[in-house]
Z-matrix of the N, CA and C atoms (Angstrom, degrees):
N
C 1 1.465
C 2 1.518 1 108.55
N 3 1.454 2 115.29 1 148.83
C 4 1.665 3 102.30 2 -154.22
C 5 2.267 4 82.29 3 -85.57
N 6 1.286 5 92.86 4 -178.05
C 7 1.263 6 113.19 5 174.22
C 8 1.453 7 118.85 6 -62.72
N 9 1.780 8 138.53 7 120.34
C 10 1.008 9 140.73 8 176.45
C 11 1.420 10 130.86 9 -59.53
N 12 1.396 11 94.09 10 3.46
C 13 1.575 12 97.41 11 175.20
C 14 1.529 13 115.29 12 -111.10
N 15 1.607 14 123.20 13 -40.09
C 16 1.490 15 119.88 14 124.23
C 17 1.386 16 126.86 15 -10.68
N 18 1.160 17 125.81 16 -52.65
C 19 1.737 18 123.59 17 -176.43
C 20 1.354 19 98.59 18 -95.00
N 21 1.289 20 129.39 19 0.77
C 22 1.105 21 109.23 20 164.09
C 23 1.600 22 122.55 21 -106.82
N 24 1.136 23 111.19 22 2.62
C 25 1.397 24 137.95 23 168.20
C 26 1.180 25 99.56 24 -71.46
N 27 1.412 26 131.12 25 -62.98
C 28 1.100 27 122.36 26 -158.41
C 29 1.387 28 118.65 27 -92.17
N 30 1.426 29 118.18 28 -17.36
C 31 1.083 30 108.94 29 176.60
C 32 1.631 31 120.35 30 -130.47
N 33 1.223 32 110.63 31 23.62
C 34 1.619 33 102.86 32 170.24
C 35 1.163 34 129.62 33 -57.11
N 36 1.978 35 106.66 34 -38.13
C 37 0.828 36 121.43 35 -149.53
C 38 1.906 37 97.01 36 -88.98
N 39 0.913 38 94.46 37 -14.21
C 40 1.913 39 106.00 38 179.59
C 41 1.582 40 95.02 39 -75.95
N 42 1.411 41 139.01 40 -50.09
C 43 1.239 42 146.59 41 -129.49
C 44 2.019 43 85.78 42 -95.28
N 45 1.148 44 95.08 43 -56.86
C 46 1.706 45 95.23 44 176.24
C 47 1.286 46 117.87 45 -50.41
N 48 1.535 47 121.34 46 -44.48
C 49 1.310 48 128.92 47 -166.47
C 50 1.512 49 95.20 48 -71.12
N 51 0.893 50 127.04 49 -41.51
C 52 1.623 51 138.16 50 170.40
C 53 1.332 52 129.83 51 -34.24
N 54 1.741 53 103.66 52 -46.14
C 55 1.286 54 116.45 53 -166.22
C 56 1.771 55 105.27 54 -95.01
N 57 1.747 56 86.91 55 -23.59
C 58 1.576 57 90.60 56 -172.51
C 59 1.393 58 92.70 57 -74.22
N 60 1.509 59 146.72 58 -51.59
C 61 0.970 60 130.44 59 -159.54
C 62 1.903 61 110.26 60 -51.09
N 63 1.188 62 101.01 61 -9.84
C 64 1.298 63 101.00 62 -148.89
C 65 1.699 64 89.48 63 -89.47
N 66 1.085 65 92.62 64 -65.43
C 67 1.807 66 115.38 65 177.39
C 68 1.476 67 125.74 66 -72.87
N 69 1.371 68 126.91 67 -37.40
C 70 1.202 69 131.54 68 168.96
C 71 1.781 70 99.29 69 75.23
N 72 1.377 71 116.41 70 46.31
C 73 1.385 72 102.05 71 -176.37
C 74 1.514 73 74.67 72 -152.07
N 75 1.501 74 107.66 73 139.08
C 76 1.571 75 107.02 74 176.79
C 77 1.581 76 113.82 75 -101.65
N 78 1.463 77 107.04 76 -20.96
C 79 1.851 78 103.74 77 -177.19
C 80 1.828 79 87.42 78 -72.22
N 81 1.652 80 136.65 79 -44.01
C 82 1.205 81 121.92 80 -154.30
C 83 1.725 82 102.13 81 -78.91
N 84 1.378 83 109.15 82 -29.50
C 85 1.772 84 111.44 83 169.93
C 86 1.614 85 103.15 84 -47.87
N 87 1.432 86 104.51 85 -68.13
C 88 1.768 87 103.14 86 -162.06
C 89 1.608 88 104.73 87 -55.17
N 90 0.842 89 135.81 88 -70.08
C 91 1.659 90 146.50 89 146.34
C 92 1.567 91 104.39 90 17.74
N 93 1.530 92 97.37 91 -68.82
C 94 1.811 93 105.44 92 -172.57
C 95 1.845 94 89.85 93 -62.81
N 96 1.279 95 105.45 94 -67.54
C 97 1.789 96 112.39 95 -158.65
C 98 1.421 97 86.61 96 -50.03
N 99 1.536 98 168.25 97 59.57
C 100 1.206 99 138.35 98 118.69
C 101 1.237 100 100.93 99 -122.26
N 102 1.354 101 122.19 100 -32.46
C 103 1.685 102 111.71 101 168.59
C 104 1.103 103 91.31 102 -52.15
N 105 1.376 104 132.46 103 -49.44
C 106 1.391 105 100.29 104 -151.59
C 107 1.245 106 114.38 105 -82.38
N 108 1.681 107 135.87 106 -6.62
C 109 1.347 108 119.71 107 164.66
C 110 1.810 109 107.74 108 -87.33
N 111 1.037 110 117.65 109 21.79
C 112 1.510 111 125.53 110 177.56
C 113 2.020 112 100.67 111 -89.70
N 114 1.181 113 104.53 112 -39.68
C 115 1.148 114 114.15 113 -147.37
C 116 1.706 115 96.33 114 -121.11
N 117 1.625 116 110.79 115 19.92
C 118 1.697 117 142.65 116 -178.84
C 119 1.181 118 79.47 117 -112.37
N 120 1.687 119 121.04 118 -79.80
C 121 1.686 120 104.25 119 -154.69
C 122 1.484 121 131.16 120 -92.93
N 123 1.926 122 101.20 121 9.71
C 124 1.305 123 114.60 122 172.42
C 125 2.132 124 98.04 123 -78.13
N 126 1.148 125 90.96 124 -14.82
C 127 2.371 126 96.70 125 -161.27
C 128 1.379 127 72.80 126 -107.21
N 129 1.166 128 160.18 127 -49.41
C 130 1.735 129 130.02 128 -128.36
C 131 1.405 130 123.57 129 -34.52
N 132 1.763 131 106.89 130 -34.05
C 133 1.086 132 88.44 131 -151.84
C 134 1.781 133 95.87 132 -101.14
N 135 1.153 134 122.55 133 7.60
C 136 1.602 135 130.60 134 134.66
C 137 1.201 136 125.01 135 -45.32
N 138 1.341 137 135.09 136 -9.98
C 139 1.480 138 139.09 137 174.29
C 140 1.439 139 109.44 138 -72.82
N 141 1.048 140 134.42 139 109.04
C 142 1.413 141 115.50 140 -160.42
C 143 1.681 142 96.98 141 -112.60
N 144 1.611 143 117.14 142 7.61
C 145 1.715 144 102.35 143 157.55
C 146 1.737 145 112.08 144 105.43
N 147 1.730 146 100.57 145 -9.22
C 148 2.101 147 98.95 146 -150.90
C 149 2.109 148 73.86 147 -94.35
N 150 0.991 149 134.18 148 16.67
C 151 1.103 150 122.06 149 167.80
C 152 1.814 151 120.17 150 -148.11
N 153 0.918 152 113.94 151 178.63
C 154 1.576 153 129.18 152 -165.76
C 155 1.847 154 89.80 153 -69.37
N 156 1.426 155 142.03 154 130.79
C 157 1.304 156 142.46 155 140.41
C 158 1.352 157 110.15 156 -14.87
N 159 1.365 158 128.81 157 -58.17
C 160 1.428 159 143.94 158 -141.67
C 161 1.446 160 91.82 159 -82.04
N 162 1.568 161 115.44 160 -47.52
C 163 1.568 162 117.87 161 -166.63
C 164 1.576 163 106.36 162 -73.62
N 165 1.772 164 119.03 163 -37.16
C 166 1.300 165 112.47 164 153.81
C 167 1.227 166 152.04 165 -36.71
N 168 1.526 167 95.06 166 -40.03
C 169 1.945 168 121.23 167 171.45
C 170 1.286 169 88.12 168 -75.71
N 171 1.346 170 137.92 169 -69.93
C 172 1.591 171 121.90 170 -173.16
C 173 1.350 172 102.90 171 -30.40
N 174 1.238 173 116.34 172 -89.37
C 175 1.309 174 133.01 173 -168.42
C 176 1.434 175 109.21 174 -10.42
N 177 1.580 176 120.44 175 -74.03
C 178 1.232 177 123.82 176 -164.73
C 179 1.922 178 95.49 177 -72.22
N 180 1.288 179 121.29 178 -35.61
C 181 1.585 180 115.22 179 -170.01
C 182 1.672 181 96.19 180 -62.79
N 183 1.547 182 142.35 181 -77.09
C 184 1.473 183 115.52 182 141.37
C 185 1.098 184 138.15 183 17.42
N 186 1.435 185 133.33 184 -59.26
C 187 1.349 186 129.48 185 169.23
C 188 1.472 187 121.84 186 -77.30
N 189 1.185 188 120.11 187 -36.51
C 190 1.194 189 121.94 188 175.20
C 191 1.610 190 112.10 189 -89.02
N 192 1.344 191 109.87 190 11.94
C 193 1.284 192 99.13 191 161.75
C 194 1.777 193 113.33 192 -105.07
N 195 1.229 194 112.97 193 -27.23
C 196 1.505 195 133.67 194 124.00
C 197 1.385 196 124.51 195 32.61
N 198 1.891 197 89.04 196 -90.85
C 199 1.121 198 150.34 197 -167.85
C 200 1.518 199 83.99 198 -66.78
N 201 1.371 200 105.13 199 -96.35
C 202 1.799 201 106.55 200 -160.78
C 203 1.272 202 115.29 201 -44.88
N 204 1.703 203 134.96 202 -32.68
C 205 1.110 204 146.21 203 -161.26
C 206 1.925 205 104.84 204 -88.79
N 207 1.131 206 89.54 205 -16.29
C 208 1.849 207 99.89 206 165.34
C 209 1.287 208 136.48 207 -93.73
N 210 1.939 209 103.49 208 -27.87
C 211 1.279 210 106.64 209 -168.27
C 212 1.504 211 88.25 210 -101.65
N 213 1.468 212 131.10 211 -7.22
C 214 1.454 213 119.97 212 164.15
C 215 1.169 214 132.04 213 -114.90
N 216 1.412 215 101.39 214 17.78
C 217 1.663 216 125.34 215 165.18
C 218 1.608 217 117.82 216 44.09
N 219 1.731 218 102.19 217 43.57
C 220 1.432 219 120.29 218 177.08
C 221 1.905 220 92.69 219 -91.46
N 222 1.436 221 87.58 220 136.49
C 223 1.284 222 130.80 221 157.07
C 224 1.337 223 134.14 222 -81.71
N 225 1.594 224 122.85 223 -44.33
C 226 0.958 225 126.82 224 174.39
C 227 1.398 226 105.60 225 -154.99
N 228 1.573 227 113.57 226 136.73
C 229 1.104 228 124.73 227 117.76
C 230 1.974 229 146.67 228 61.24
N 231 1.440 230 83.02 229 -99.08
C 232 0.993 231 96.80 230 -179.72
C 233 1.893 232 114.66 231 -105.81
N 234 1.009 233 110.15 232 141.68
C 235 1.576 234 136.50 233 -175.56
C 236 1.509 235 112.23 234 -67.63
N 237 0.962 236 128.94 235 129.66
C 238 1.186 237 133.27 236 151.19
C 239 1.435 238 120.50 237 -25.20
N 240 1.588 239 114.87 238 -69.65
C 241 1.524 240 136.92 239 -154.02
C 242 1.402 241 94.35 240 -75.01
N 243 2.024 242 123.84 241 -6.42
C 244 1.248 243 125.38 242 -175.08
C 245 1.752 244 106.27 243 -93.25
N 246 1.003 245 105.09 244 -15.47
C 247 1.337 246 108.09 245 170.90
C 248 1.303 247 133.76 246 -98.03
N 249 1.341 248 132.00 247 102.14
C 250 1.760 249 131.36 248 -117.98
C 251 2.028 250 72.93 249 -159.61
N 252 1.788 251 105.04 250 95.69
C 253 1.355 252 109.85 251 151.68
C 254 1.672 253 127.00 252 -107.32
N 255 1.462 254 105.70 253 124.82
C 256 1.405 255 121.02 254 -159.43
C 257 1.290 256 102.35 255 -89.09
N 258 1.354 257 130.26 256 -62.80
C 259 1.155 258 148.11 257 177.23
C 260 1.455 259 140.91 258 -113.59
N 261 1.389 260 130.48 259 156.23
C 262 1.634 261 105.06 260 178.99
C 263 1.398 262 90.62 261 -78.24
N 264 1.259 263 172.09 262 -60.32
C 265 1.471 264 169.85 263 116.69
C 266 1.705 265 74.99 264 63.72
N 267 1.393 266 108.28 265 -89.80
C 268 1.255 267 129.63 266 -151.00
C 269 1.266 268 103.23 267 -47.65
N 270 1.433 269 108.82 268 -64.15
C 271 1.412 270 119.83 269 176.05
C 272 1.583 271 118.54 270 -37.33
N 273 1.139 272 117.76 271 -46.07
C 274 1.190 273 119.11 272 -173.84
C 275 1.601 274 115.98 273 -81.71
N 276 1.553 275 107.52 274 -7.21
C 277 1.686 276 118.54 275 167.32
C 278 1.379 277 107.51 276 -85.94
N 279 1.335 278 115.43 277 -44.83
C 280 1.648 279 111.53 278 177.91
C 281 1.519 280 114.96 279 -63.98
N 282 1.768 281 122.57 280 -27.04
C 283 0.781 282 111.50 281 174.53
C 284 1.616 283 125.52 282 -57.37
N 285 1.879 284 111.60 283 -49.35
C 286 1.115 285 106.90 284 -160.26
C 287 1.552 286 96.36 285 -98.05
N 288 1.336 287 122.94 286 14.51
C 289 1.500 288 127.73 287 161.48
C 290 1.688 289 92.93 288 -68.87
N 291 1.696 290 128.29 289 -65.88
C 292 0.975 291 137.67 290 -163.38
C 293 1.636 292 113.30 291 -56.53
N 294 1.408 293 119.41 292 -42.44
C 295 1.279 294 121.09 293 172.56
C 296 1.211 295 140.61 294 -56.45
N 297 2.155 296 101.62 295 -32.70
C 298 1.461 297 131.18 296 169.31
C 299 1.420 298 101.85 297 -74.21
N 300 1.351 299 128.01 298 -41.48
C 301 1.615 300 133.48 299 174.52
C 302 2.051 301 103.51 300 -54.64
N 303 1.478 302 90.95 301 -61.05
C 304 1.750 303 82.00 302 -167.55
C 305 1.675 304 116.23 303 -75.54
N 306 1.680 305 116.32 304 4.68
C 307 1.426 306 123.41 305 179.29
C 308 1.760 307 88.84 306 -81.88
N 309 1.622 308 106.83 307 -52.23
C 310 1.187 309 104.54 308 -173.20
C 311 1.738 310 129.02 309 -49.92
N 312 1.568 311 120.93 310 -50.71
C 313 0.903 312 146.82 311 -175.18
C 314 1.517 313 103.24 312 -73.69
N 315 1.474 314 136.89 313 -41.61
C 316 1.352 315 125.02 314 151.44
C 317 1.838 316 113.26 315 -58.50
N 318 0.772 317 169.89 316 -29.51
C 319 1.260 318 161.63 317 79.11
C 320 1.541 319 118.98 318 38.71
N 321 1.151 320 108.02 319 -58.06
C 322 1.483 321 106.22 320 167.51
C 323 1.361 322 128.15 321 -76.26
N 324 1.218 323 93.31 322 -37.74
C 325 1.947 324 114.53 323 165.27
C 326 1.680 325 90.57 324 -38.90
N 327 1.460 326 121.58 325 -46.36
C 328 1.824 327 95.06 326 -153.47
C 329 2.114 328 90.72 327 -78.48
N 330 1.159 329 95.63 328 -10.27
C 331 1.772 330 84.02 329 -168.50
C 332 1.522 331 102.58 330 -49.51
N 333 1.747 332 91.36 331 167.15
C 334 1.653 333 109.84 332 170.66
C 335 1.943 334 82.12 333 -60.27
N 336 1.604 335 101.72 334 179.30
C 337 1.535 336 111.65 335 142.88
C 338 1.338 337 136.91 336 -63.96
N 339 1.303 338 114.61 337 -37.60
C 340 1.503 339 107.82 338 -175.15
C 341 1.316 340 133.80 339 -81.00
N 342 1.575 341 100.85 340 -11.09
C 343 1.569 342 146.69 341 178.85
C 344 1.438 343 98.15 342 -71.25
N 345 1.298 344 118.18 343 -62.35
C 346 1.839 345 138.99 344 -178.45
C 347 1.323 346 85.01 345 -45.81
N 348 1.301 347 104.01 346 -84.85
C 349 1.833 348 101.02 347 -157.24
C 350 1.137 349 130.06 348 -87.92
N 351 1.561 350 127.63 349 36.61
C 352 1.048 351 155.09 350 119.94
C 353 1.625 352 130.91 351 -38.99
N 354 1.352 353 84.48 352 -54.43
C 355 1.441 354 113.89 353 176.74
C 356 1.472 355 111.08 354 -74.96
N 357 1.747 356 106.35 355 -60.84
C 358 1.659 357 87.71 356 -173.48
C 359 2.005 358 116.22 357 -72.93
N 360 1.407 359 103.79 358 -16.88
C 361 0.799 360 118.96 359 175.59
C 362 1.931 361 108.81 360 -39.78
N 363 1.532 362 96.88 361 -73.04
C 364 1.337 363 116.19 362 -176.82
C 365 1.643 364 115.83 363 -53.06
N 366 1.082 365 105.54 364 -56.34
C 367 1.949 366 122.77 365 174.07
C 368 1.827 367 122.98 366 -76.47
N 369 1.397 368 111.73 367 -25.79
C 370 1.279 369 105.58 368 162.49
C 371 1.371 370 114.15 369 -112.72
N 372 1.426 371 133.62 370 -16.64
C 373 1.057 372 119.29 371 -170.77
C 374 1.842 373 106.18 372 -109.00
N 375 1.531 374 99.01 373 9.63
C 376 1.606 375 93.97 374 -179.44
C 377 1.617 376 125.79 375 66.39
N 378 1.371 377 106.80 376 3.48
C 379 1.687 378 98.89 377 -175.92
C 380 1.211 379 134.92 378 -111.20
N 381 0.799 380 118.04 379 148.66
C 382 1.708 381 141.36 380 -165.95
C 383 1.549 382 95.98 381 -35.70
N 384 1.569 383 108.38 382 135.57
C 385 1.551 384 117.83 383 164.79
C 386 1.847 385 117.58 384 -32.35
N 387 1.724 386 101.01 385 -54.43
C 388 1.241 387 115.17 386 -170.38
C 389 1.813 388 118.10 387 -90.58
N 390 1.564 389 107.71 388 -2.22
C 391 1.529 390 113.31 389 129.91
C 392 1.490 391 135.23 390 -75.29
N 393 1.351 392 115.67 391 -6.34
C 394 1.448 393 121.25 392 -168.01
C 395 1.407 394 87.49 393 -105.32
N 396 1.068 395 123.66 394 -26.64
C 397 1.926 396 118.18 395 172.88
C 398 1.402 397 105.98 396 -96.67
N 399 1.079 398 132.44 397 -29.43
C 400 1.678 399 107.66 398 161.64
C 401 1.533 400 111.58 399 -80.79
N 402 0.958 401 141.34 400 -34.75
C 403 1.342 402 127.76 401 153.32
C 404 1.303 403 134.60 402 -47.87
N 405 1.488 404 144.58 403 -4.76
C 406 1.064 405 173.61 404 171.19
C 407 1.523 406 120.39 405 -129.13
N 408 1.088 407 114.38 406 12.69
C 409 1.524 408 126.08 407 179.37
C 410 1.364 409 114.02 408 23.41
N 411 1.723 410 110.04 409 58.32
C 412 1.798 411 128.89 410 176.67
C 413 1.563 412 91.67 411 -123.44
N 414 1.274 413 111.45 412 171.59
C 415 1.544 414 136.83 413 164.47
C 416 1.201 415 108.86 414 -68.61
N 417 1.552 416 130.59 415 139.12
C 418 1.316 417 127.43 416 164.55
C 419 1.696 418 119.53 417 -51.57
N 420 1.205 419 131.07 418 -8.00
C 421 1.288 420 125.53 419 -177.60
C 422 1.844 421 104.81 420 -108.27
N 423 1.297 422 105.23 421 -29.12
C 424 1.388 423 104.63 422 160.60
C 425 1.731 424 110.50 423 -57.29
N 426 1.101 425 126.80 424 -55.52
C 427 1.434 426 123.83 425 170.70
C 428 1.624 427 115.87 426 -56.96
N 429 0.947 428 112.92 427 -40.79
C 430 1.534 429 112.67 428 167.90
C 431 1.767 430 109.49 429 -58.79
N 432 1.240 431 109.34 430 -68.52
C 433 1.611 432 109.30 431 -178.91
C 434 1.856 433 114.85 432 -52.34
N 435 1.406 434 107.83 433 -33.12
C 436 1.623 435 119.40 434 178.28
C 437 1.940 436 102.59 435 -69.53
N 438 1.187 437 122.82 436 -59.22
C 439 1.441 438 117.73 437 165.51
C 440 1.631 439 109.32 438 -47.56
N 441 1.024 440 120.64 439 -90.64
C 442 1.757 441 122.60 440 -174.19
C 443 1.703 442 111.86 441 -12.21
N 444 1.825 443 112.70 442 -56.85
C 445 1.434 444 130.66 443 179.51
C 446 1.643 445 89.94 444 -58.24
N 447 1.442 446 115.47 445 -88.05
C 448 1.450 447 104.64 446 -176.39
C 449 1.167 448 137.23 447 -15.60
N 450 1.593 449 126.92 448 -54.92
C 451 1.190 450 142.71 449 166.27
C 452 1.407 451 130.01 450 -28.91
N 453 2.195 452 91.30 451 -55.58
C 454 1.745 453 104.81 452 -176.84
C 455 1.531 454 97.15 453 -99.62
N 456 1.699 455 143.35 454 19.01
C 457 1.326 456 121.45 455 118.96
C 458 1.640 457 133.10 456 -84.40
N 459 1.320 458 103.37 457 6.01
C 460 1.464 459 114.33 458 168.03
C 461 1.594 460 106.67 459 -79.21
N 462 1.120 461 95.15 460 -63.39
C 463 1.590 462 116.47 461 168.11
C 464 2.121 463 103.02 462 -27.59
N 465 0.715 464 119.86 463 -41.05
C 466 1.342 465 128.84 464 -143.22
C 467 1.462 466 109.39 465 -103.48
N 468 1.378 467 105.50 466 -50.08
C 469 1.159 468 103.60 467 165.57
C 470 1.523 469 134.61 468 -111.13
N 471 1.342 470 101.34 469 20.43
C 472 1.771 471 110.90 470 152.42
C 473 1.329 472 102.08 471 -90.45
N 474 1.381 473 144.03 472 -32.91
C 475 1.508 474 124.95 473 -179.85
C 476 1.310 475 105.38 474 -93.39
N 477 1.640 476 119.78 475 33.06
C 478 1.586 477 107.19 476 152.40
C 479 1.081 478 117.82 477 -123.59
C-alpha cells in the first residue's frame, strides 16, 4: 500500500474541493478532509483495492459529513449572520438572485443522480472533468459528455 503521506499529498486537496462543493463552507470542508484521512489510516487496511483510492476517500469524506449533518440536525447551509440586507435595491436583487437559484436547484432535483453530481461537482466544487471521474469511478470523457447532457436538460427545463 503506497505511503499515507503520499495519498495525502495527492489527494486532500481533491477531498476538500469535494466536500466544499457539497457544503459551500470551507473551515467545515477542511475539518471533514482530515477526519477523513484520520479515519483512512485508522481503515487502510480495509481498502480492499476493487476501486479508485480517491473514490474511497470520497466515500468515507461523505459519511462523515453524514455523520455531522445528523448528529446536529442541520438542514442547511447557510447562516443566518450570512445574510446581511442593506437595502430594498438589494433586497430586491437577492430576491430575484434567489428565485433564479431555486428555479435552478428545482431543475436539478428532476436530474438522474449522476447527472446532479456531475454538475455540482463541476460548478460548486471547481473540479477537473478527470476528478469528477475518479471520484465517481467514470472516465474523464464520460464526465465531460454527463455535464454537456445535463446542462441542455437544465437548459430545457428552466425555459419552460
Amino acid at each position: 500500500m503506497e505511503n499515507m503521506d503520499k495519498i495525502y499529498m495527492e489527494y486532500a486537496s481533491l477531498i476538500k474541493k469535494y466536500i466544499f462543493s457539497i457544503t459551500k463552507d470551507i473551515n467545515l470542508a477542511e475539518d471533514i478532509m482530515q477526519e477523513t484521512f484520520v479515519v483512512a489510516i485508522n481503515q487502510i487496511e480495509k481498502f480492499r483495492g476493487d476501486c479508485e483510492i480517491s473514490v474511497w476517500l470520497c466515500s468515507i469524506a461523505k459519511r462523515i459529513l453524514y455523520k455531522k449533518l445528523k448528529e446536529n440536525n442541520l438542514k442547511s447551509f447557510i447562516s443566518i449572520d450570512d445574510l446581511n440586507v442593506m437595502d430594498s435595491k438589494i433586497l430586491e436583487d437577492d430576491y430575484i438572485s434567489y428565485d433564479n437559484k431555486l428555479k435552478l436547484f428545482e431543475a436539478l432535483q428532476k436530474l438522474d443522480v449522476p447527472t446532479r453530481e456531475v454538475i455540482y461537482l463541476r460548478l460548486t466544487g471547481d473540479l477537473t472533468f478527470k476528478e469528477i471521474g475518479k471520484i465517481l469511478n467514470k472516465t474523464e470523457s464520460w464526465a465531460k459528455v454527463t455535464f454537456f447532457r445535463g446542462k441542455q436538460k437544465l437548459r430545457k427545463e428552466i425555459m419552460t
